[in-house]
Legacy VTK file of the C-alpha trace (Angstrom):
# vtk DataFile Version 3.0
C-alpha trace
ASCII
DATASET POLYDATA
POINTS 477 float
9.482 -13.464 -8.653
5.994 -13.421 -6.713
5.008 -10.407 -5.000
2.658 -9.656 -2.598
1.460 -6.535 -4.582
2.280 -5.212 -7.247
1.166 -1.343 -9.076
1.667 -0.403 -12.836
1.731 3.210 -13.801
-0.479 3.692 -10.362
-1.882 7.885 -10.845
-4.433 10.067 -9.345
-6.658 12.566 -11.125
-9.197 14.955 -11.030
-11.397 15.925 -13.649
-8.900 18.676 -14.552
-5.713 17.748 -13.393
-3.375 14.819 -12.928
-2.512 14.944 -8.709
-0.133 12.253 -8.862
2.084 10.842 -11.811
2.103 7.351 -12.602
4.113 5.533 -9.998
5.142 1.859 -10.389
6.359 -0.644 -7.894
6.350 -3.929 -5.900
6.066 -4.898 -2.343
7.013 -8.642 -1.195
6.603 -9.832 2.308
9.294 -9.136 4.784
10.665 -6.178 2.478
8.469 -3.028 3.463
8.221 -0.366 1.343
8.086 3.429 2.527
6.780 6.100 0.706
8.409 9.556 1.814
7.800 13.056 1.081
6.689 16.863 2.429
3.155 17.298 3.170
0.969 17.365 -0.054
2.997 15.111 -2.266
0.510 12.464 -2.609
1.652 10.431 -0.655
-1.699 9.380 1.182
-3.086 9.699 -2.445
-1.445 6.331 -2.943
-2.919 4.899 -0.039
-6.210 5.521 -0.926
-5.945 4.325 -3.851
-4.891 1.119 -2.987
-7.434 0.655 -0.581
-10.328 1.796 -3.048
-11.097 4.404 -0.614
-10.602 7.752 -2.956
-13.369 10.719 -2.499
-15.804 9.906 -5.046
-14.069 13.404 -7.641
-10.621 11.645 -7.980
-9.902 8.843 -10.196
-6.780 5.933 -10.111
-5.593 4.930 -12.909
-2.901 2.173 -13.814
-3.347 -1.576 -12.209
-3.246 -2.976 -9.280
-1.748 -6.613 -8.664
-2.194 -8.999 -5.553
-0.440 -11.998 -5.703
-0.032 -11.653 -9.571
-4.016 -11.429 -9.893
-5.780 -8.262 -11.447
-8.026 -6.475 -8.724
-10.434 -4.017 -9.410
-11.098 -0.965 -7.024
-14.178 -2.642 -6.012
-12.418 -5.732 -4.613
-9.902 -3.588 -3.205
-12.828 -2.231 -0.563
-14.253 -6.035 -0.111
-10.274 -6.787 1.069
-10.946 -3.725 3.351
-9.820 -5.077 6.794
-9.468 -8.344 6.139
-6.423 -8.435 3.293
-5.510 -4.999 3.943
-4.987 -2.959 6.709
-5.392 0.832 7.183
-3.569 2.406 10.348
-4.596 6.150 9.682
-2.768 9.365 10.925
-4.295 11.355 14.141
-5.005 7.890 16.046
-7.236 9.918 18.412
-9.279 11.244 15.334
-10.038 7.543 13.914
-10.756 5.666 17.038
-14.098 6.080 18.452
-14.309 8.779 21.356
-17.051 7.242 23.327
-15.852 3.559 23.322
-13.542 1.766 25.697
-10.310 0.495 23.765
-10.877 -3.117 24.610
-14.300 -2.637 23.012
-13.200 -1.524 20.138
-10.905 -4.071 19.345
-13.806 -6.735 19.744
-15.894 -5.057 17.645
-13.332 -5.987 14.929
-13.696 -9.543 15.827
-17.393 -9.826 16.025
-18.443 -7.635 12.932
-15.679 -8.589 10.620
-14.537 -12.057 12.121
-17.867 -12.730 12.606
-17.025 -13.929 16.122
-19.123 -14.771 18.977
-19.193 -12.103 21.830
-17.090 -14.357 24.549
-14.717 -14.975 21.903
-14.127 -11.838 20.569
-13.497 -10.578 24.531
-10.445 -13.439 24.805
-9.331 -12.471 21.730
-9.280 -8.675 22.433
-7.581 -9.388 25.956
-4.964 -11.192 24.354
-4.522 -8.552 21.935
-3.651 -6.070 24.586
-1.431 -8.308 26.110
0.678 -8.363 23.308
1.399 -4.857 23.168
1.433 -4.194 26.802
-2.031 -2.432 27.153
-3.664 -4.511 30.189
-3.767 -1.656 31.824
-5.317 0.303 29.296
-8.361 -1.524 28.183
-11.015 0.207 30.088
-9.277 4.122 28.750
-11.256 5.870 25.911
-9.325 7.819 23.565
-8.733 10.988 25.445
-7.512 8.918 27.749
-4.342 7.150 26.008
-1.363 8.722 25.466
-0.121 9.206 21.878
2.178 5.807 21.763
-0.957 4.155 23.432
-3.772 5.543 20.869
-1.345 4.233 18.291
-0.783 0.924 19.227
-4.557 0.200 19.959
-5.542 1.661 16.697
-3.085 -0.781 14.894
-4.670 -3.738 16.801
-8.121 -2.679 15.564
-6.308 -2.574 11.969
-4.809 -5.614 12.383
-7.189 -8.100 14.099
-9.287 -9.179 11.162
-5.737 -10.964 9.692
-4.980 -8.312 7.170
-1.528 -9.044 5.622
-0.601 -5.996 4.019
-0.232 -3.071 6.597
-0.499 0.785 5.126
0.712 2.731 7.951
-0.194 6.535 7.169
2.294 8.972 9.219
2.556 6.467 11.999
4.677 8.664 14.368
3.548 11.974 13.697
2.927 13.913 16.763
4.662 11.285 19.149
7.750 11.908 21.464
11.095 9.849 20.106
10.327 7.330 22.567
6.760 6.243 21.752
8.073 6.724 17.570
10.858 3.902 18.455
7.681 1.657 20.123
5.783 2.304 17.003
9.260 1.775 14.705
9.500 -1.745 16.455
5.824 -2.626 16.016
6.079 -1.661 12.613
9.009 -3.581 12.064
8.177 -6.628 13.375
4.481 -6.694 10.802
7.330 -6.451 8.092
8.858 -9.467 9.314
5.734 -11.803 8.721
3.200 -9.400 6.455
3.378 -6.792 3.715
4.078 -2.906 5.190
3.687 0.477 3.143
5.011 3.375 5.365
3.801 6.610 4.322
5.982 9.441 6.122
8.655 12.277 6.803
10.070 10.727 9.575
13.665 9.807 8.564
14.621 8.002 11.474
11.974 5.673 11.073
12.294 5.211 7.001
16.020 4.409 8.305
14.620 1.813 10.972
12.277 0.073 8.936
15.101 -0.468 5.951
13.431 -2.036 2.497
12.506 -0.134 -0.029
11.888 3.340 -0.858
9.976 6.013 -2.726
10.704 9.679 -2.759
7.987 12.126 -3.987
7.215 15.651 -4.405
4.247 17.194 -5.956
2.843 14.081 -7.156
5.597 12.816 -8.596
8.502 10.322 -7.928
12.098 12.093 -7.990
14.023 8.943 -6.584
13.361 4.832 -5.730
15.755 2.100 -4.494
16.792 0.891 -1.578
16.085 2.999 1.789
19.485 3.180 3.190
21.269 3.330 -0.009
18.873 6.979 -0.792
19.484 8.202 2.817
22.628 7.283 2.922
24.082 8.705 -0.754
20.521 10.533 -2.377
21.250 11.601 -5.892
17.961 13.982 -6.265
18.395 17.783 -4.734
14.858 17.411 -2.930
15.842 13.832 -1.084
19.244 15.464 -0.359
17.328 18.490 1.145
14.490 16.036 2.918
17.476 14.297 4.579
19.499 17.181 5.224
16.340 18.410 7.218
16.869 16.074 10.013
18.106 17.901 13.521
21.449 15.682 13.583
22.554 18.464 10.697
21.361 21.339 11.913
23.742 23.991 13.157
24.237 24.278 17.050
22.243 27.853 18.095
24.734 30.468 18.840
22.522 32.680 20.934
22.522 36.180 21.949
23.958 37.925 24.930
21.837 37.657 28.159
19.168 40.644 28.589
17.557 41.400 32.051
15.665 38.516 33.808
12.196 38.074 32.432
10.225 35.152 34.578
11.093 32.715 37.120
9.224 30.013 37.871
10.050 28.855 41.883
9.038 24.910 42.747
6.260 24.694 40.535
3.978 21.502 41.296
0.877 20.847 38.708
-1.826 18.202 39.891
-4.906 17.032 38.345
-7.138 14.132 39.586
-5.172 13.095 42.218
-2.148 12.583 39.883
1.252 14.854 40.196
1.970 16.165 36.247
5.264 17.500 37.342
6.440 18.577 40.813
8.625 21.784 41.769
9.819 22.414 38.738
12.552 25.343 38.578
13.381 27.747 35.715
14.909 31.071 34.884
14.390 32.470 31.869
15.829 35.768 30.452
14.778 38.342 27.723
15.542 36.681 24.418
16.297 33.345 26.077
15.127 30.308 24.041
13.850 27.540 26.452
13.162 24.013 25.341
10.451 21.872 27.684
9.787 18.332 25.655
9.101 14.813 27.849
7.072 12.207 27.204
3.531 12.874 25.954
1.197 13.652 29.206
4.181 14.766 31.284
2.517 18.197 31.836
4.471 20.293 29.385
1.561 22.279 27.690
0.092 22.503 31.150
3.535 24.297 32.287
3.137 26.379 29.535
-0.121 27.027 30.168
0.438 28.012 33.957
3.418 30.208 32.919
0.562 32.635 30.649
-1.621 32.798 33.544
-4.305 30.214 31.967
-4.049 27.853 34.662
-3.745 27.973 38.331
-0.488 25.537 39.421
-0.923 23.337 42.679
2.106 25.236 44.628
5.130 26.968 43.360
5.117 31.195 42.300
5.418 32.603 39.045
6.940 35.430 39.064
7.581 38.203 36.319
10.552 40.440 36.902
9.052 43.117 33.990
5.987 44.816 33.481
4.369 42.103 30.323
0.506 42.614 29.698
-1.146 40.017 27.906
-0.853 40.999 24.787
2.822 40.735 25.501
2.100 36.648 26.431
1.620 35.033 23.741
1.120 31.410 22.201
1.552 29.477 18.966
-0.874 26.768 18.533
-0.017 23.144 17.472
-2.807 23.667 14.296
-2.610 26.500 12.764
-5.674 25.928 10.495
-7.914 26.044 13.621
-6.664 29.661 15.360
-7.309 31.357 12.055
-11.434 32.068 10.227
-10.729 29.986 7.469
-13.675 32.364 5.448
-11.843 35.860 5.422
-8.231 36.845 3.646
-5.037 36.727 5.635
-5.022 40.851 5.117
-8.759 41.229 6.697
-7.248 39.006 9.447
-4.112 41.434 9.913
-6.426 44.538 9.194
-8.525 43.114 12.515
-5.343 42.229 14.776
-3.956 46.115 14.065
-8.237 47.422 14.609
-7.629 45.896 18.740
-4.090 45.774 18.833
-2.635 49.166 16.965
0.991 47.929 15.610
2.742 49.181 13.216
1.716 48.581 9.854
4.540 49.650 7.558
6.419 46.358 9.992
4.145 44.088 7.792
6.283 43.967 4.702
9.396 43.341 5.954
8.878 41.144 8.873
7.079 39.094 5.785
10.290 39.053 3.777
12.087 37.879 6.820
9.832 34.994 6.936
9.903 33.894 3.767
5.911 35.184 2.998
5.310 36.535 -0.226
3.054 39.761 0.097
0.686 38.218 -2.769
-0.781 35.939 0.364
-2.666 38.489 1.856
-4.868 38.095 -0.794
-5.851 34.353 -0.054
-7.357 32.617 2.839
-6.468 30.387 5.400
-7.842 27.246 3.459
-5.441 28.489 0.050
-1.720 28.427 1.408
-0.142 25.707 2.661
0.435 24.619 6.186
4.108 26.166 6.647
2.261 29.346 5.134
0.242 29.148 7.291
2.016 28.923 11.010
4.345 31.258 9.044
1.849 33.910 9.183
0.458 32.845 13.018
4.447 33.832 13.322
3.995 37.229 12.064
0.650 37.921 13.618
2.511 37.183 16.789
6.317 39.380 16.535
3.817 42.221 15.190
2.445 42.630 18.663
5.958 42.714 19.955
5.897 40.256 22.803
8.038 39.972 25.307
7.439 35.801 25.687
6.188 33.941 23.054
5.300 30.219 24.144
5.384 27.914 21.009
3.387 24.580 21.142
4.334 22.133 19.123
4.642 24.524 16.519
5.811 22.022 13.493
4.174 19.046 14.927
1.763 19.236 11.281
5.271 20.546 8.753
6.970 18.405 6.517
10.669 18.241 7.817
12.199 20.966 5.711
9.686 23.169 6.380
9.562 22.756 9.952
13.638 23.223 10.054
12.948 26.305 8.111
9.886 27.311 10.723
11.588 27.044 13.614
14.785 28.309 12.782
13.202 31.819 11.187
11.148 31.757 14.789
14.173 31.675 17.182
16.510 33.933 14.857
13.661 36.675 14.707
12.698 36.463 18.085
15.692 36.821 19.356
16.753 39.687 17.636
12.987 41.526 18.745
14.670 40.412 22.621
11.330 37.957 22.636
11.971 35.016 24.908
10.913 31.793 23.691
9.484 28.390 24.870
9.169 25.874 22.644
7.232 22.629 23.248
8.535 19.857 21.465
8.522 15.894 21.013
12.131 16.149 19.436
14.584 16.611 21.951
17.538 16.807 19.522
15.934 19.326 17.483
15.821 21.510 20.777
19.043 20.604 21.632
20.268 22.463 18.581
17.679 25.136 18.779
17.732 26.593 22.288
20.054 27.972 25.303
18.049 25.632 27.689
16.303 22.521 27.198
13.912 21.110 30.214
13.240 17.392 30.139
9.988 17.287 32.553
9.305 13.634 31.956
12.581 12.973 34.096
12.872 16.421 35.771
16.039 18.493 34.585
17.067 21.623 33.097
20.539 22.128 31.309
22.252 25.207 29.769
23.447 24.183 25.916
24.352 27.445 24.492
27.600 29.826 24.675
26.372 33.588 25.303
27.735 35.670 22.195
27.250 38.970 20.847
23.567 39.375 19.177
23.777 39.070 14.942
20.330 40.491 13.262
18.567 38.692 11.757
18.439 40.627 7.778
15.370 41.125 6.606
LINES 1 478
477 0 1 2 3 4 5 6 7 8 9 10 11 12 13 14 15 16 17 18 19 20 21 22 23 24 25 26 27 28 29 30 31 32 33 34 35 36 37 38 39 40 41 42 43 44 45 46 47 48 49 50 51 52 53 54 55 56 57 58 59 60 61 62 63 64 65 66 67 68 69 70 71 72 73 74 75 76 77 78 79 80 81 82 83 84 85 86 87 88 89 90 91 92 93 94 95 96 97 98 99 100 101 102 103 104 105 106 107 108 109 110 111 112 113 114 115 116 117 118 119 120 121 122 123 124 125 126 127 128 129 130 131 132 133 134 135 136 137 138 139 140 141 142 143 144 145 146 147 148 149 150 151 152 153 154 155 156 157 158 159 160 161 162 163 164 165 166 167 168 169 170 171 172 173 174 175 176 177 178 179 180 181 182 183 184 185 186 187 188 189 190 191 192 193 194 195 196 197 198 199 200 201 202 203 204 205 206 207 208 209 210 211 212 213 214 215 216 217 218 219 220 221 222 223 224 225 226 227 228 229 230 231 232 233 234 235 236 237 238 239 240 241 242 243 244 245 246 247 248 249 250 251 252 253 254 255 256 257 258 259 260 261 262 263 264 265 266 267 268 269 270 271 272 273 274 275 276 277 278 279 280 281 282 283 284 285 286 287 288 289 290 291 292 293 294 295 296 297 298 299 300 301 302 303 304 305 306 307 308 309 310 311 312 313 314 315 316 317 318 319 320 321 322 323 324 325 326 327 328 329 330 331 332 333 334 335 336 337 338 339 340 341 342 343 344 345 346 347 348 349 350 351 352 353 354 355 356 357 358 359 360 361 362 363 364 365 366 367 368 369 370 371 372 373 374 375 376 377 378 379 380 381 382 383 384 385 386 387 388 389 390 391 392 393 394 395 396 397 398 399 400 401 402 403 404 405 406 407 408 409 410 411 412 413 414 415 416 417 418 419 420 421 422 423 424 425 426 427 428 429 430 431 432 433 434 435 436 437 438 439 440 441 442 443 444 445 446 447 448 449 450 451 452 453 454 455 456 457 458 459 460 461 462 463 464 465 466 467 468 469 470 471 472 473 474 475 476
């Protein structure tokens, strides 16, 4: 049988170590191929190394095969663009931030295509059409909305006729409903090119269908066919990956009802002449968890916002039925990397928190056990644990100050799925037992379903009550 592409015993290296094991496998058109795994299981690693586009200290090894030909890693990069396609993660990040979109899907046209100006314009147009972004061809980046930085991205991947697509966590960060627009776009390259699909995302390794890789740490634990591994795995970690997924979480049993902490009274949010959400109504209660997701650009972080006093809402009060100073308001960032010094250890960071703040030290230890932290951390810095570690600790920073709301943005949006079940279930279960209320920000509205008491959609204006009130269980540490 011909394939499209083909890799033999396909590894990664370093000078001193091997980063990914030698993977094999073959990719035909209309049978995509997805590649899933946590966060740091070289995943991407592949990627780059089939688009000759490693950092200049690692090294691939193995072959490479397209259509049954030998290429070399320099031919690899001449293909760049033309036989194969890049859509990177963190659309906003790769798209330039000073360019219109329409512009820079001609520039594809004209500096690869080698088309004339006029041409390139029609062409560009036409593109937009497809994908139902007339409207947006004059927006910059900061301007799109996550769905809409994606799909303009993959245009400018796509235009210069590359058939073999490498999508690179195509729905990370986006609300369900812009992930099933991406799913569909993604689908449909399958249908007439070649598509790799790096990701975590099981509902879309499920919609795309094909084949499937599962790694960890560099290495493959399990390959076949995608809904025959999500439907039956036979590996622990691709049993745990899918078991990950909302749909099997537990529903939240919550604690009793404490006194009333904040309501918020017809709150209306406007910003350049456009309405983010109007008189928006919510009660919240101490140790309450409160979902808010919507579509991205609904206005949830700006609620959120509004609700710690960092910005001023169009109409509507805010009002706080306990005394909370603002140490006792606090926030958990979507990137965890970028709230901490990156140069200093995790204990100088702690030892400067307790200088301004004066908690309790001897709470360190075991509110660390409780979150799964091993005390041996301290010692490292931001830029030496991993990701989970990380927002892990912005978690314990936070409950040491013993706050009395705790707004959470996003706060897995960067996790591989098992650690973000892990995350987010360890936040709610130890808030709730310190009587913190918490909001969580999300994209996944299941997830939240399963997680909170009350879940606001504020893309299509409602708030419902999920949760039974029962008796409070600690949380042991």
């Amino acid at each position: 049988m011909s394939y499209f592409l083909r890799a033999e015993s396909l590894s990664v290296k370093t000078a001193q170590q091997v980063l990914v094991d030698p993977v094999s496998f073959t990719l035909a058109k209309g049978k995509p191929l997805t590649i899933l795994g946590e966060t740091g299981a070289g995943k991407s690693l592949i990627a780059a190394a089939l688009t000759g586009t490693l950092p200049k200290e690692l090294v691939a090894k193995g072959q490479i095969y397209l259509h049954d030909r030998a290429v070399t890693e320099y031919e690899l990069q001449q293909m760049w663009g033309r036989k194969i396609a890049l859509l990177p993660q963190e659309p906003w990040l790769a798209l330039d931030p000073i360019m219109p979109a329409h512009q820079q899907i001609e520039e594809v046209h004209t500096l690869v295509n080698q088309a004339p100006a006029s041409t390139a314009k029609n062409l560009a147009q036409s593109a937009l059409e497809s994908m139902n972004l007339s409207h947006a061809k004059q927006k910059y980046p900061f301007q799109l909305s996550g769905g809409m930085a994606q799909r303009v991205a993959y245009l400018c991947a796509t235009q210069a006729g590359g058939e073999l697509l490498l999508a690179d966590e195509p729905t990370k960060g986006l609300d369900r409903a812009h992930c099933d627009i991406v799913g569909d776009m993604l689908a449909e390259h399958a249908e007439l090119g070649a598509l790799i699909t790096i990701t975590h995302d099981i509902e879309l390794a499920q919609r795309l269908g094909g084949d499937m890789i599962v790694m960890k740490q560099g290495e493959v634990v399990e390959s076949g066919i995608a809904h025959e591994i999500l439907a039956n795995p036979k590996s622990e970690y691709a049993k745990a990956l899918i078991e990950s997924s909302p749909k099997h979480w537990p529903q939240r049993t919550s604690a009793s009802s404490g006194q009333p902490l904040v309501s918020i009274e017809n709150l209306s949010l406007r910003r350049n002449q456009t309405t983010l959400f109007d008189k928006v109504s919510l009660h919240v209660d101490e140790g309450e968890v409160v979902g808010i997701y919507g579509q991205s650009g609904c206005g949830k972080t700006s609620l959120a916002d509004a609700v710690l006093g960092l910005l001023t809402p169009s109409s509507g009060e805010i009002v706080f039925h306990q005394t909370v100073s603002v140490g006792q308001k606090l926030k958990l960032y979507q990137d965890p990397p970028s709230a901490f010094a990156t140069h200093v250890t995790l204990n100088q960071l702690l030892s400067d928190l307790q200088q301004i703040h004066s908690f309790d030290e001897a709470e360190i230890a075991p509110l660390m056990r409780s979150l799964k932290l091993d005390l041996g951390l301290l010692q490292r810095t931001p830029r030496q644990i991993s990701g989970g570690e990380l927002q892990r600790f912005a978690i314990l920073c936070a409950l040491l100050m013993k706050p009395k709301l705790l707004i959470a943005d996003e706060p897995t949006s960067r996790l591989d799925p098992i650690t973000a079940a892990e995350t987010l279930q360890l936040l709610t279960s130890l808030a709730t037992e310190r009587q913190c209320s918490v909001i969580i920000i999300g994209h996944d509205e299941e997830a939240l379903r399963k997680l909170c008491d009350k879940v606001i959609n504020l893309h299509q204006y409602s708030v419902e009550t999920l949760s039974n009130k029962v008796a409070m269980t600690p949380v042991s540490a």
